[in-house]
Backbone as CSV, one residue per row, in Angstrom:
resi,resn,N_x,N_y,N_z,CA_x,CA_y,CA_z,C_x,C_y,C_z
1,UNK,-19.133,32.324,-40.590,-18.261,31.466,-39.767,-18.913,31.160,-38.412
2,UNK,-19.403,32.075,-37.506,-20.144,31.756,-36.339,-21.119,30.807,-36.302
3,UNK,-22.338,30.546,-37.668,-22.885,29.977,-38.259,-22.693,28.874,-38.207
4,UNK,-21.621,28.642,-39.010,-21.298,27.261,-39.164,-20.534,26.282,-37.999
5,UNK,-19.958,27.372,-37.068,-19.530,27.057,-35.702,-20.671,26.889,-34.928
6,UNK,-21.870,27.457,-34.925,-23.118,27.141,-33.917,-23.384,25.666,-34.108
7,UNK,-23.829,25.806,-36.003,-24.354,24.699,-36.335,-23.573,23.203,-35.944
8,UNK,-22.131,23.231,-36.338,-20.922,22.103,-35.831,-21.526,21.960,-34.266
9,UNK,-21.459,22.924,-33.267,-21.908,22.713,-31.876,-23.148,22.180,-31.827
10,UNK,-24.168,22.350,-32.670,-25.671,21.702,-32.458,-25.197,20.416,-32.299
11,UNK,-25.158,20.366,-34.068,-24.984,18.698,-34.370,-23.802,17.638,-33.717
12,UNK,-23.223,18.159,-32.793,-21.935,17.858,-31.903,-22.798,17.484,-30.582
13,UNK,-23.844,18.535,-30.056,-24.999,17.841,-29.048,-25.621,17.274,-29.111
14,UNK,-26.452,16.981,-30.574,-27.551,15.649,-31.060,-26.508,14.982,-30.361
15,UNK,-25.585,14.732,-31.437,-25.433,12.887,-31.502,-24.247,12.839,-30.226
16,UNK,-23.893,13.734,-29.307,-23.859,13.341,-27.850,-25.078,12.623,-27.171
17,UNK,-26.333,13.668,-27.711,-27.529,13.472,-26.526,-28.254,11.857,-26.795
18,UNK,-27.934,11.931,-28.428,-27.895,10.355,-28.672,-27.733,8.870,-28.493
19,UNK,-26.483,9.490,-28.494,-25.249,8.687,-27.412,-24.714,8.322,-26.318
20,UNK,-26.173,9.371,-25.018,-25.932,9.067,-24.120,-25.316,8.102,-23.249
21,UNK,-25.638,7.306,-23.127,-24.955,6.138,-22.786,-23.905,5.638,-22.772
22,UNK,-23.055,5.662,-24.196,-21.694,5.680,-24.128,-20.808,6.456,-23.918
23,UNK,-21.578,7.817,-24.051,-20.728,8.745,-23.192,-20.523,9.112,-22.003
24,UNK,-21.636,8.301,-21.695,-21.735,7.708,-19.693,-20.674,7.428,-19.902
25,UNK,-20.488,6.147,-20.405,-19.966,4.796,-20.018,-18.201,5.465,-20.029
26,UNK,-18.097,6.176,-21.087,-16.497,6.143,-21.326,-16.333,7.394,-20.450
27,UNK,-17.311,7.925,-19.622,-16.790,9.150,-19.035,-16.691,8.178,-17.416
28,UNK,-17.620,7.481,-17.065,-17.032,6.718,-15.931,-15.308,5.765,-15.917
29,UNK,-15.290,5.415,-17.118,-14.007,5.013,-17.383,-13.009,5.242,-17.312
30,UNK,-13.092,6.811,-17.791,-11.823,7.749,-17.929,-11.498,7.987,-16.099
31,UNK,-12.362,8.502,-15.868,-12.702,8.871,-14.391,-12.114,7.465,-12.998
32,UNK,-12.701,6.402,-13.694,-12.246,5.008,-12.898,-10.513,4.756,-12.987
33,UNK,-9.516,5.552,-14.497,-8.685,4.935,-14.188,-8.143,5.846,-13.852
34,UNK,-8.605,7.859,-13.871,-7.716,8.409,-13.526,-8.049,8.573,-11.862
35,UNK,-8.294,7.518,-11.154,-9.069,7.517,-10.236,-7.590,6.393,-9.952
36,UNK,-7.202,5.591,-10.832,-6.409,4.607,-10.566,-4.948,5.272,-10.504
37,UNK,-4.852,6.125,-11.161,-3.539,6.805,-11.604,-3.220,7.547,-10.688
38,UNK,-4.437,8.677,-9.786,-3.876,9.399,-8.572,-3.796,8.284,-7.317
39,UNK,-4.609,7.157,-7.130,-4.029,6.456,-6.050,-2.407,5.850,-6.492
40,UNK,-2.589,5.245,-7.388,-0.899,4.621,-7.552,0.326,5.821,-6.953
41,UNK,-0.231,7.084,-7.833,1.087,7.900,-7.046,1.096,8.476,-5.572
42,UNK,0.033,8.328,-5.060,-0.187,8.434,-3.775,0.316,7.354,-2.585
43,UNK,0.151,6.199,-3.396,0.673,5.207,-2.505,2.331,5.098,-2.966
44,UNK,2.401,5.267,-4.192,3.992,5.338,-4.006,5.029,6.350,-3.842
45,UNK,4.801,7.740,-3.750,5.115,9.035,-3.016,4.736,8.320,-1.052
46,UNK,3.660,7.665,-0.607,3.703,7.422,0.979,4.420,6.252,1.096
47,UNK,5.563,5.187,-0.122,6.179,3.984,0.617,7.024,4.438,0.514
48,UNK,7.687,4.909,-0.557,9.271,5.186,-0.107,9.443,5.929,1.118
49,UNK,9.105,7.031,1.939,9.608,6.934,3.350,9.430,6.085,4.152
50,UNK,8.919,4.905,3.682,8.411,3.695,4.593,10.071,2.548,4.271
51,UNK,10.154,2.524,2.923,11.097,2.022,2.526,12.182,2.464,2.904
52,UNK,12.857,3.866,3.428,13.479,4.248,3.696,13.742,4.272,5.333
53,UNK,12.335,4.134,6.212,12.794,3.789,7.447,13.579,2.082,7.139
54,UNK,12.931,1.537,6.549,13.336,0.206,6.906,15.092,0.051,6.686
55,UNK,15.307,1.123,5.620,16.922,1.354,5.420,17.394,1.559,6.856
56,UNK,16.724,2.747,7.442,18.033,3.380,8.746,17.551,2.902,9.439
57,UNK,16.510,1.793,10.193,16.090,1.220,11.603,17.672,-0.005,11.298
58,UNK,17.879,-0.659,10.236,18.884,-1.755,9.793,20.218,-1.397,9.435
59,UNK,20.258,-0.227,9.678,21.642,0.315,9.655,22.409,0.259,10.535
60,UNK,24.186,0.146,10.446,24.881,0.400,11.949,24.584,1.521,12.434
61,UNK,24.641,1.395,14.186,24.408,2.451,14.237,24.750,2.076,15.650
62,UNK,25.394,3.215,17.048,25.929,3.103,17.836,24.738,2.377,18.833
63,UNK,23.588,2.568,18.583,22.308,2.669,19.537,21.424,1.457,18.816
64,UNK,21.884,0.542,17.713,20.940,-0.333,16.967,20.767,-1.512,17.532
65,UNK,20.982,-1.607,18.920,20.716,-2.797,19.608,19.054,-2.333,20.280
66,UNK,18.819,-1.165,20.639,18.007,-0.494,20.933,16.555,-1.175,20.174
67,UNK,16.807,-1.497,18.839,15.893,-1.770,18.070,15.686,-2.509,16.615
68,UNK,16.741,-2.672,16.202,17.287,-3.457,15.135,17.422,-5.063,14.720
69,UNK,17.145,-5.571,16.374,16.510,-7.221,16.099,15.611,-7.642,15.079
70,UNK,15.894,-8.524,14.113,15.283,-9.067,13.211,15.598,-8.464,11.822
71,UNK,16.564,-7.559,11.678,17.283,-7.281,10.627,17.771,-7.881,9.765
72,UNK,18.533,-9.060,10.586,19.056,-10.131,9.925,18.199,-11.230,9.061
73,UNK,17.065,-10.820,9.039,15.665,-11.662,8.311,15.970,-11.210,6.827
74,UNK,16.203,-9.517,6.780,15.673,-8.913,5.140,17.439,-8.298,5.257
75,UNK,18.181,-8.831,5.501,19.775,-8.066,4.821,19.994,-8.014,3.943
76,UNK,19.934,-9.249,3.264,19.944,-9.737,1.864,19.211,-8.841,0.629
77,UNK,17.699,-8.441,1.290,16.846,-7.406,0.383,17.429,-6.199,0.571
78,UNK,17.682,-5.766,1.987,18.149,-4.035,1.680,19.522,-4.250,0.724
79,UNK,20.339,-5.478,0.804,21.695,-5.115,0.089,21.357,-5.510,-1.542
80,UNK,20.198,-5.728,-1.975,20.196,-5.827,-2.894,19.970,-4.520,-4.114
81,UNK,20.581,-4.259,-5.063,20.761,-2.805,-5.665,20.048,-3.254,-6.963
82,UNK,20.018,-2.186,-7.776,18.887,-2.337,-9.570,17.527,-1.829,-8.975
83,UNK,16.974,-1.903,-10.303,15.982,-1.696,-10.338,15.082,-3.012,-10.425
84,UNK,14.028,-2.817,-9.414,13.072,-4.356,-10.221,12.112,-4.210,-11.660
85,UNK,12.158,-5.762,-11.314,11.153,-5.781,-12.794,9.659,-5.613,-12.790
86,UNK,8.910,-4.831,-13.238,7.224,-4.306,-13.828,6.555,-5.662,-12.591
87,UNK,7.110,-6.865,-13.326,6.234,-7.685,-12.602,6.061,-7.994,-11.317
88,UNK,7.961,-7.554,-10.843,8.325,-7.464,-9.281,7.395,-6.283,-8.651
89,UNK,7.236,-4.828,-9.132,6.836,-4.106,-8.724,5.301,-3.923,-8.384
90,UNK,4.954,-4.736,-9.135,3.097,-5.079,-9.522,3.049,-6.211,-8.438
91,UNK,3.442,-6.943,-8.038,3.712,-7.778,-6.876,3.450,-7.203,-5.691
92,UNK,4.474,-6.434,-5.759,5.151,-5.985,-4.140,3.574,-4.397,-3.819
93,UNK,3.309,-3.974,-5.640,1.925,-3.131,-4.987,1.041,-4.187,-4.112
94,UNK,1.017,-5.214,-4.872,-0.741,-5.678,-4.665,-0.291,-6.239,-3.157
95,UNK,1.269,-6.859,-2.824,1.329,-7.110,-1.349,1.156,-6.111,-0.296
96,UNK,1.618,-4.690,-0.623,1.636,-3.626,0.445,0.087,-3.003,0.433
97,UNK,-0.850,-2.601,-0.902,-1.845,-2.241,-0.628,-2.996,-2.734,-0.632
98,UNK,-2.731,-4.229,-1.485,-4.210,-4.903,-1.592,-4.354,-6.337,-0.819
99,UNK,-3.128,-6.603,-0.297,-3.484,-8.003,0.011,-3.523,-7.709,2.014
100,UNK,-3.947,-8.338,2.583,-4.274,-8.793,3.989,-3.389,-7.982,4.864
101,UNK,-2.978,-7.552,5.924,-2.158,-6.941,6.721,-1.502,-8.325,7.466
102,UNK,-0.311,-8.137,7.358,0.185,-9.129,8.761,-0.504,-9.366,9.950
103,UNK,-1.096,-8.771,10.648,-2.185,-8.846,11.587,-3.256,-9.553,11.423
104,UNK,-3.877,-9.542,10.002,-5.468,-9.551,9.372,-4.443,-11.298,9.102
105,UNK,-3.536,-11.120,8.004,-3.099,-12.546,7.496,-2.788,-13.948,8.582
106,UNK,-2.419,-13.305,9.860,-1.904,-14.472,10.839,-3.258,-14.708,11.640
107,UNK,-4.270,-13.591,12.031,-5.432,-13.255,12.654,-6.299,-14.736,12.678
108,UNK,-6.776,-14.993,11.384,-7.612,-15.951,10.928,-7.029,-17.425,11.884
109,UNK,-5.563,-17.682,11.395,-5.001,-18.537,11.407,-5.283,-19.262,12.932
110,UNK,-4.643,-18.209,13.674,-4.797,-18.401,15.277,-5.956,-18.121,15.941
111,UNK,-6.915,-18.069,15.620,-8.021,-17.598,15.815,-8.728,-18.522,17.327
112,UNK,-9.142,-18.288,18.322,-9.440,-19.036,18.780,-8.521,-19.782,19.953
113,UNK,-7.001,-20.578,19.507,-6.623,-20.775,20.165,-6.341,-19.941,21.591
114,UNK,-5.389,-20.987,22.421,-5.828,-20.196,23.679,-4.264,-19.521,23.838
115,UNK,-3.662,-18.701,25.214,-2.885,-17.695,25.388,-2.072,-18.697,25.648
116,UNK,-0.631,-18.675,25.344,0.395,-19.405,25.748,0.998,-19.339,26.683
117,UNK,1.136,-19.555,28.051,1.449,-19.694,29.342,2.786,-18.861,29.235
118,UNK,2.710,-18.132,30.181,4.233,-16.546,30.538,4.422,-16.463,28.908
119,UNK,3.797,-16.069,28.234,3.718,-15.032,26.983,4.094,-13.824,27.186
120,UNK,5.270,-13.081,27.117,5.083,-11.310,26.989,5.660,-11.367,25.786
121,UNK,4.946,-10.634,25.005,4.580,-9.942,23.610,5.545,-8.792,23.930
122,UNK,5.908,-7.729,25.281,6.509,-7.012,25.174,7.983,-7.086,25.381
123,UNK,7.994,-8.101,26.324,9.493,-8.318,26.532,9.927,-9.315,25.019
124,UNK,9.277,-9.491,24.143,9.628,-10.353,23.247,10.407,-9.144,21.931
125,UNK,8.949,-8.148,22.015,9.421,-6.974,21.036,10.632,-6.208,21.418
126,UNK,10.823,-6.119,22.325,11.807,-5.534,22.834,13.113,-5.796,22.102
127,UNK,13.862,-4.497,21.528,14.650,-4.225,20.708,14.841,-4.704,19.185
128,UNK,13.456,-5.074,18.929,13.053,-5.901,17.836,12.680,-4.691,16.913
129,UNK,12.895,-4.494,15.558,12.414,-3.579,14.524,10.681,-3.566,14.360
130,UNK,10.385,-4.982,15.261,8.893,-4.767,14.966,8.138,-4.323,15.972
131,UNK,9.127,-3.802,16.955,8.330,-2.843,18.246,8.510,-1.457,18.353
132,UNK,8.898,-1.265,16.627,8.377,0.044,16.346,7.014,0.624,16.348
133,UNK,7.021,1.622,16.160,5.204,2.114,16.403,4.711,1.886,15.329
134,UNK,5.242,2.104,14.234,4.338,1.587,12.669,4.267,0.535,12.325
135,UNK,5.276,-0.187,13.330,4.502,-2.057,13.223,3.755,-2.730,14.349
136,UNK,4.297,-2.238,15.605,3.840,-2.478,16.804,1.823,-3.012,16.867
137,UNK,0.853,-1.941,15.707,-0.061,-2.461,15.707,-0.681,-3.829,15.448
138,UNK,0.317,-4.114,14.702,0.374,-5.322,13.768,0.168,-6.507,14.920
139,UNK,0.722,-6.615,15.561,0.905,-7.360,16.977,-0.517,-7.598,18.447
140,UNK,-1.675,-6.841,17.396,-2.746,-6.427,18.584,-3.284,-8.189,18.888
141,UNK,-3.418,-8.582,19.685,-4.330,-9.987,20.180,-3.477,-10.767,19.820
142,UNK,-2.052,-10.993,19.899,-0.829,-11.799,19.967,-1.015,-12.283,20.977
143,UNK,-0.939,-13.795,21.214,-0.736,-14.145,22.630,-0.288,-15.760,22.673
144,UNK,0.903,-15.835,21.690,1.654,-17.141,21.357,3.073,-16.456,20.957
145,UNK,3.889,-17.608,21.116,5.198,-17.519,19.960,5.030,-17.488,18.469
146,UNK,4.242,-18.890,18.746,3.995,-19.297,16.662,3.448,-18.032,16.122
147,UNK,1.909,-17.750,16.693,1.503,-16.374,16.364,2.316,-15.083,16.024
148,UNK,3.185,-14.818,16.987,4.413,-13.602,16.777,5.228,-13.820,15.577
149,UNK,5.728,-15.016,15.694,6.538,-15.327,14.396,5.855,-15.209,13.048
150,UNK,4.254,-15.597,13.341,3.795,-15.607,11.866,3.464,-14.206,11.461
151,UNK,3.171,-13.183,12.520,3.248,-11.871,11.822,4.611,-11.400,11.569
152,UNK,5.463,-11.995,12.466,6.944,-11.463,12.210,7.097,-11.643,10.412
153,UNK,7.011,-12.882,9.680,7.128,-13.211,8.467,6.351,-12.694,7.809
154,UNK,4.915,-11.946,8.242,4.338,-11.597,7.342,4.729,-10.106,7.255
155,UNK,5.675,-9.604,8.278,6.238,-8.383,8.114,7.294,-7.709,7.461
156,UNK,7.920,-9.042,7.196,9.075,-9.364,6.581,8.518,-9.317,4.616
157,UNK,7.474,-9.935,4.605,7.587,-9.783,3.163,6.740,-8.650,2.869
158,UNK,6.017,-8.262,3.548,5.821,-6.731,3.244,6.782,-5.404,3.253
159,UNK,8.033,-5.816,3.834,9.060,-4.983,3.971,9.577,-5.202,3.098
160,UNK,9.961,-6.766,2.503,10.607,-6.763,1.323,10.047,-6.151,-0.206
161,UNK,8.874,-6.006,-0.264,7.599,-5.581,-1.666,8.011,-3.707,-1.089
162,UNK,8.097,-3.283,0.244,8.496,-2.087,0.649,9.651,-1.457,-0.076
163,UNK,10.851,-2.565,0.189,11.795,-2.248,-0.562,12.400,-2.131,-2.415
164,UNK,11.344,-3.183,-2.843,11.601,-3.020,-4.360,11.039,-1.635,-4.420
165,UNK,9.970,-1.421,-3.977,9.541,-0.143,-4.741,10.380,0.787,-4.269
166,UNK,10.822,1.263,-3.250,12.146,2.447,-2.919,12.961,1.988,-3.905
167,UNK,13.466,0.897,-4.456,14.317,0.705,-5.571,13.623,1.408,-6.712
168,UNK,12.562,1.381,-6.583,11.919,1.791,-8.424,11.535,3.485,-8.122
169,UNK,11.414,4.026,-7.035,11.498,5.249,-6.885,10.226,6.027,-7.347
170,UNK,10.151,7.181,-8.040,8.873,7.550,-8.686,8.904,7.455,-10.036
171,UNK,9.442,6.132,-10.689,9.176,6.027,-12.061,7.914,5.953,-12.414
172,UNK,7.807,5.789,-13.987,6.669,5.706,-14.508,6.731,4.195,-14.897
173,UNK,7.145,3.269,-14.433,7.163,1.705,-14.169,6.192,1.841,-13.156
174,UNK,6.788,2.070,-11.687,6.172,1.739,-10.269,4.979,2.492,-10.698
175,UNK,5.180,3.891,-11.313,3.542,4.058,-11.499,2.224,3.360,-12.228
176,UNK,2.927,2.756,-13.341,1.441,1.816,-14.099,2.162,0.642,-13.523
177,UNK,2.525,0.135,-12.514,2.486,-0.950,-11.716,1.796,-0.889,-10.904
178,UNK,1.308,0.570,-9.978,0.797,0.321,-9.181,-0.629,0.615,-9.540
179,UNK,-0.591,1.284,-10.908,-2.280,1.563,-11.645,-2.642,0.440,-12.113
180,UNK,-2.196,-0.734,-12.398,-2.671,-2.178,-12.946,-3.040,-3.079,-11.561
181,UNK,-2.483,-2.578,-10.481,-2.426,-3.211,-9.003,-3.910,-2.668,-8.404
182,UNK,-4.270,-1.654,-8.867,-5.273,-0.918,-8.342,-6.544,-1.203,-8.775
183,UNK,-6.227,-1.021,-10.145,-7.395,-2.093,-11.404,-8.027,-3.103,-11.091
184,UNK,-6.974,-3.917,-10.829,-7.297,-5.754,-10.461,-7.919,-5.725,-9.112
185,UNK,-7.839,-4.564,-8.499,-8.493,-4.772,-6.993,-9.418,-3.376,-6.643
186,UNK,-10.960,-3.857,-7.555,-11.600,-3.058,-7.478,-12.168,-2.031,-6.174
187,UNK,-12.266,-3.005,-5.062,-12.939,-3.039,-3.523,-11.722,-1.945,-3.647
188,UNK,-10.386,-2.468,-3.507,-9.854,-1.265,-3.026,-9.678,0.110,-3.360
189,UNK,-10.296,0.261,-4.456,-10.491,1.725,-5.519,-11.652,2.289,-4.803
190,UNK,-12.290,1.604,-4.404,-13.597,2.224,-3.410,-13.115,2.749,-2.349
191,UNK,-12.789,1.799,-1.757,-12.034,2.603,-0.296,-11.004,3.781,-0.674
192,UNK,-10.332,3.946,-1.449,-9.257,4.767,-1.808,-10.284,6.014,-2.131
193,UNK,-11.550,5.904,-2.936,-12.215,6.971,-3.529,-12.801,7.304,-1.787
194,UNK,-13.484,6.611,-1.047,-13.609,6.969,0.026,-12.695,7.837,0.790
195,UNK,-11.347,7.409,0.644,-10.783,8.412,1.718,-10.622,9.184,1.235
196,UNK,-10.283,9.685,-0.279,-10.100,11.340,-0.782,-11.549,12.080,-0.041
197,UNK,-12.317,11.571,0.180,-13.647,11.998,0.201,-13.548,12.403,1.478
198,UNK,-12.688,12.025,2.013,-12.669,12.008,3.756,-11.475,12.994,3.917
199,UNK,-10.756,12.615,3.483,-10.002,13.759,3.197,-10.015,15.449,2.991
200,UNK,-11.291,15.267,1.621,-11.828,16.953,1.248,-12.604,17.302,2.573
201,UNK,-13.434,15.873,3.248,-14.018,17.207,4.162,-13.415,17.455,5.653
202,UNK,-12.167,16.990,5.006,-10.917,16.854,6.403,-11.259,16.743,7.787
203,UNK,-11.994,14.642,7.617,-11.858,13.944,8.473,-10.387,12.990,8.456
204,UNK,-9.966,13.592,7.360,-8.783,12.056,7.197,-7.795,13.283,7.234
205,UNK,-6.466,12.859,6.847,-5.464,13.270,6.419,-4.608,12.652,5.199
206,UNK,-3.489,13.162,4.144,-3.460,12.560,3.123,-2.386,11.704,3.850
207,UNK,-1.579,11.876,4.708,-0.664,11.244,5.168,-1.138,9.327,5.384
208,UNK,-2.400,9.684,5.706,-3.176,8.312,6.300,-3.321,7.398,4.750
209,UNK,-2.723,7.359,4.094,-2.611,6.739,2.541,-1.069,5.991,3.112
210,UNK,-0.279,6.294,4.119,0.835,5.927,4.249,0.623,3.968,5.200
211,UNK,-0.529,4.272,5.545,-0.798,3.320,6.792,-2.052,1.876,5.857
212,UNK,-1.931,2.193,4.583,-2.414,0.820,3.910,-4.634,1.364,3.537
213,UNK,-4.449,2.292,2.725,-5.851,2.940,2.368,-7.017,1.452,1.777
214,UNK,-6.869,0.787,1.814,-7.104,-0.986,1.232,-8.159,-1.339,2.847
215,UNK,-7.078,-0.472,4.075,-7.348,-1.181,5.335,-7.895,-0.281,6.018
């Protein structure tokens, strides 16, 4: 019996050593999507508390003048209840982790033009949901109305792609939604493999997956 167990193990290494190549190939594969599978749950374990601020910054609340301006943009999305659909959720990944930042998306646009005469950016944010600190960056080299507004909207539909997925929770939908989201956007599987990397030799933190790993 050992015998014939050695021999099974030989001839089990030929035609591996044979085969090299495709056993490259399907071992990078396996590796590429379970490479896809721990970012998806990583990014969707770090939105739902993202999704969930956007619940209580828009909530009543005795003090929501404080900060709650522009609520009235996404009411309609927080009051909306169900679950979304695969395709909604595969959406709202590729908007929150693969596509442009509100900043990066309006950036291009205004590029160049010049500062708009008594502009404050701060007295504007002021009591606005987007002069929170986790959006507040979003806002860096603002120095128009149109400009403000166009990240305002581009904040808005990233909040809304925020919110389907707190609707879909940690299913195994949002999860091969967000592993097909990850797929299609190879560049960003790099950067994602980058920051685990940054991570192990704890320059990063895992928390920093919460702030858009794409960016």
């Amino acid at each position: 019996m050992i015998a014939e167990i050695t021999q099974s193990a030989t001839r089990t290494a030929q035609a591996l050593a044979r085969r090299w190549r495709l056993v490259l190939a399907a071992g990078l594969v396996a590796g590429w999507v379970a490479l896809a599978f721990s970012l998806s749950d990583d990014q969707g374990r770090m939105d739902l508390p993202q999704a969930y601020a956007i619940h209580m910054t828009c909530e009543d609340d005795i003090e929501a003048a404080l900060w709650s301006g522009g609520c009235d943009r996404i009411r309609d999305d927080i009051a909306v209840t169900g679950r979304p659909s695969f395709e909604h959720l595969y959406e709202a990944f590729v908007t929150v982790h693969h596509a442009p930042s509100p900043r990066e998306a309006a950036e291009a646009r205004f590029a160049g033009e010049p500062a708009e005469a008594a502009f404050d950016l701060k007295a504007l944010l002021t009591g606005q949901r987007y002069g929170l600190a986790l959006v507040l960056p979003e806002f860096e080299g603002v120095k128009s109305w149109a400009h403000a507004e166009a990240v305002m909207e581009a904040v808005d539909v990233r909040d809304r792609a925020l919110l389907a997925i707190g609707r879909a929770g940690l299913g195994y939908d949002a999860l091969l939604a967000g592993v097909l989201a990850n797929l299609a956007h190879p560049g960003a599987m790099i950067a994602g493999a980058r920051q685990y990397v940054a991570i192990l030799m704890g320059t990063a933190k895992q928390s920093d997956f919460a702030t858009g790993i794409a960016r």
